[in-house]
N, C-alpha and C positions, 0 to 999 in steps of 0.2 A: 606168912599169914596175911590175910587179905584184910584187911580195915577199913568197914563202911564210911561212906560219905557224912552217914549220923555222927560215927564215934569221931569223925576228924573235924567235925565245925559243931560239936556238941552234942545236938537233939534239935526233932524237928519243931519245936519251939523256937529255936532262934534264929533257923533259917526260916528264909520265904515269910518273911514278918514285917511289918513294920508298924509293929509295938513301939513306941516312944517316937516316932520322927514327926518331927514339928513341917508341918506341910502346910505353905499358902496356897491358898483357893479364892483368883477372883472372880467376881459375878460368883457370887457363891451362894445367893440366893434366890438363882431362877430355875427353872425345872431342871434342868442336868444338875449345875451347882449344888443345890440341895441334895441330890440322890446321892451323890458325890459325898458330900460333909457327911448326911447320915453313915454311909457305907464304910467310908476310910476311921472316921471314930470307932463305930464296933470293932474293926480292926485293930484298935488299940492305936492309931495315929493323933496325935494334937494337931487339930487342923485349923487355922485360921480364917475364922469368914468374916471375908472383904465385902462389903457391898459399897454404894455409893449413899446410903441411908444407913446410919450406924442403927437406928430404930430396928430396921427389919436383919440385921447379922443378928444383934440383943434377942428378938424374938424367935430367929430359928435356934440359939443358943436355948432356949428355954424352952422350947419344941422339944428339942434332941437331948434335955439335957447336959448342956455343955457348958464350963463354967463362962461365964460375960469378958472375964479376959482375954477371952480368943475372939472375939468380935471385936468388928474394926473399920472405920469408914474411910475411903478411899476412891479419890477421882483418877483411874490411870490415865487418864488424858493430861493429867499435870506432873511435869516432873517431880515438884515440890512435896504434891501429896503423897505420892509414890515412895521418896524415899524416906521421908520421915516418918511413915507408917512401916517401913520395912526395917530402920530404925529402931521404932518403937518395939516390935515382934522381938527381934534380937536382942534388946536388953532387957526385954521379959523374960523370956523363955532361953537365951543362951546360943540359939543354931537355929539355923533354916537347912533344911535338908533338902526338900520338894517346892520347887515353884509351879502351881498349874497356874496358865494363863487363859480362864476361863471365858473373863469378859469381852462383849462384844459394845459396841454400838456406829450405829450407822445410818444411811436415806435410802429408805426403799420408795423407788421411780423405777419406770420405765425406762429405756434402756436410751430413749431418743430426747429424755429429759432434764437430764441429771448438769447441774452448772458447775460450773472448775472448783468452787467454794465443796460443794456436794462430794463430790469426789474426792478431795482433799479430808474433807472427814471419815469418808469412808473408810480406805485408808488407817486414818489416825484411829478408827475403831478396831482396826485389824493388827497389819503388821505395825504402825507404829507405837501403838501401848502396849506391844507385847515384846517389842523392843527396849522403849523405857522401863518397864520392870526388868527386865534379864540385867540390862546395863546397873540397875539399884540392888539387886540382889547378887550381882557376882563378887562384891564384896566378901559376904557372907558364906557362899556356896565355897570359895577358893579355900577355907578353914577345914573345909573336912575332908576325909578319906574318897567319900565319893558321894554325890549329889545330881540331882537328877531334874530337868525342865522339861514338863509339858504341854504341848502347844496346841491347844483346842482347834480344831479345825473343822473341815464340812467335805461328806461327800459332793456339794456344789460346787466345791474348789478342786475336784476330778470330770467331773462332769456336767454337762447343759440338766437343767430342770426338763422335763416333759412336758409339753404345753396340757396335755388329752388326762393330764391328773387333775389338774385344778379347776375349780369350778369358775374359775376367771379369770383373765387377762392380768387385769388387778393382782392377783391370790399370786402369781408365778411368781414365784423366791428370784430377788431384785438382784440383776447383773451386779451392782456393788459388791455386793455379797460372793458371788461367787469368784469376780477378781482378787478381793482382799484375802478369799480362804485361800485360793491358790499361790497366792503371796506367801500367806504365811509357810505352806508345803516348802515352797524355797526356801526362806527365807531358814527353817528348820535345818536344814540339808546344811547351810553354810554355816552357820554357830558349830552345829556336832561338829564341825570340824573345826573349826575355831577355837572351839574351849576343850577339844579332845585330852588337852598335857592339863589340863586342869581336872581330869576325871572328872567331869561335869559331862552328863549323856543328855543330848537334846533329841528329842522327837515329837511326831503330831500326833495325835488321835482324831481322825475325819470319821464324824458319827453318820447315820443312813437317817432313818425314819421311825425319831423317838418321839412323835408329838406326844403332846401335853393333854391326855382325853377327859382330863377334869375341862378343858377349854374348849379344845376341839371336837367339836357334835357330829362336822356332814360325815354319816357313813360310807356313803358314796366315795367320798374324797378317800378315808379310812384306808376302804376295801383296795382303792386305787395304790393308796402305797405299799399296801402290804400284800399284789401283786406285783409289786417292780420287784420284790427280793426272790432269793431263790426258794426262801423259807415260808414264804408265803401267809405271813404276817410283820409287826410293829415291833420293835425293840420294847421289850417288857422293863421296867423302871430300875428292874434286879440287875438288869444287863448293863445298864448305864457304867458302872465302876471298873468293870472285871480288868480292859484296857487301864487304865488309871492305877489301881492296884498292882499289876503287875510290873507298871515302868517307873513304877517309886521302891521295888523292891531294891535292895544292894545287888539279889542276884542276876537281874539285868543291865546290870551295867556295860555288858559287852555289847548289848545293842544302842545304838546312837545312828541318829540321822534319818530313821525311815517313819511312815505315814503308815500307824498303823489303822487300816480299815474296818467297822464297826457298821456294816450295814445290811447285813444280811443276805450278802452275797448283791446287791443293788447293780454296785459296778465291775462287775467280774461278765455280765453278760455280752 
């Protein structure tokens, strides 16, 4: 007698869920982060929003209705803050399931500009605060069955900007940026295998061309990115999560170590 996939791990309720996983999210309150928080809470996830302003986590808490214990203020540039907020989460709430490592910051110059100090930050906005959390959080992650890191990245850290999109020299998304994403792609590759005996799955998610069009106006520029895809338009705000969702699931755990791409076919040409 044959016995569905259903009747051996329950109902599709408790697969492909994640209903109760307590999930951090930093930079959780900039336009990805948020679409992110809204999206994974309907899902039923307890998700923790980190900002660097505990003010603005409190008020998307209260946006998305979500209780204020899940907001949370956090410099990952600092070890100190890092861990004693990741601390804090786990004798809240009991388990850290999901780390996304959302936040960024950095110098955006020109490429013939940038001082040793500049770069050094850069950097420190990229691979190495995504590194200090991983190392604060593995603590936590080594307690459970299986746990999952995701490492926010950029299609810029595959590929050069287009000069002939931007409306200026200036606008062209700053060589920092696109070394630090690249960074992170590696740097991804080597933890999955790293924390492999830990069942801890590490991966990136490199986004295309999600702007922000409450901000963003020239249509011009618009039109411009949403011919570089194959789809021939912008990453709609819905799309932001689907990635995200799926490598927080348990039943992805057998993937670890790749860059999953999110751009609409961008760099496939």
């Amino acid at each position: 007698m044959k016995i569905s996939i259903i009747q051996q791990s329950g109902d599709m309720n408790s697969i492909y869920s994640i209903k109760g996983k307590v999930i951090i999210l930093t930079g959780a309150t900039g336009y990805l982060g948020s679409k992110m928080v809204e999206h994974l809470t309907l899902a039923g996830a307890k998700v923790m929003i980190l900002a660097t302003n505990l003010n603005k986590s409190k008020s998307l808490c209260q946006e998305l209705a979500i209780p204020e214990n899940q907001a949370f203020e956090i410099d990952v540039s600092d070890k100190g803050s890092v861990k004693s907020c990741f601390k804090m989460i786990y004798n809240r709430f009991g388990k850290i399931d999901v780390l996304i490592n959302n936040a960024y910051f950095g110098v955006a110059k020109t490429y013939n500009s940038y001082s040793k100090e500049e770069w050094h930050k850069s950097f420190d906005g990229t691979v190495i605060s995504m590194d200090t959390a991983i190392q604060e959080v593995l603590p936590y992650m080594k307690k459970n069955i299986y746990s999952s890191i995701i490492n926010i990245s950029s299609m810029y850290g595959m590929v050069c900007p287009n000069p002939e999109i931007y409306p200026s020299e200036d606008a062209i998304n700053p060589l920092s940026y696109g070394v630090g994403k690249a960074g992170v792609i590696q740097y991804t590759k080597y933890l999955a295998m790293s924390l492999a005996k830990y069942n801890i799955s590490v991966n990136t998610i490199s986004y295309g061309p999600f702007p922000n069009t409450d901000i963003v106006k020239d249509e011009t520029f618009l039109k411009n990115l949403a011919n570089k895809t194959f789809v021939k338009r912008i990453g709609k705000p819905e799309e932001v999560t689907s990635a995200v969702y799926f490598l927080s699931l348990n039943e992805s755990s057998f993937i670890t170590g790749q860059n999953i791409v999110v751009d609409g076919g961008w760099t496939s040409w």
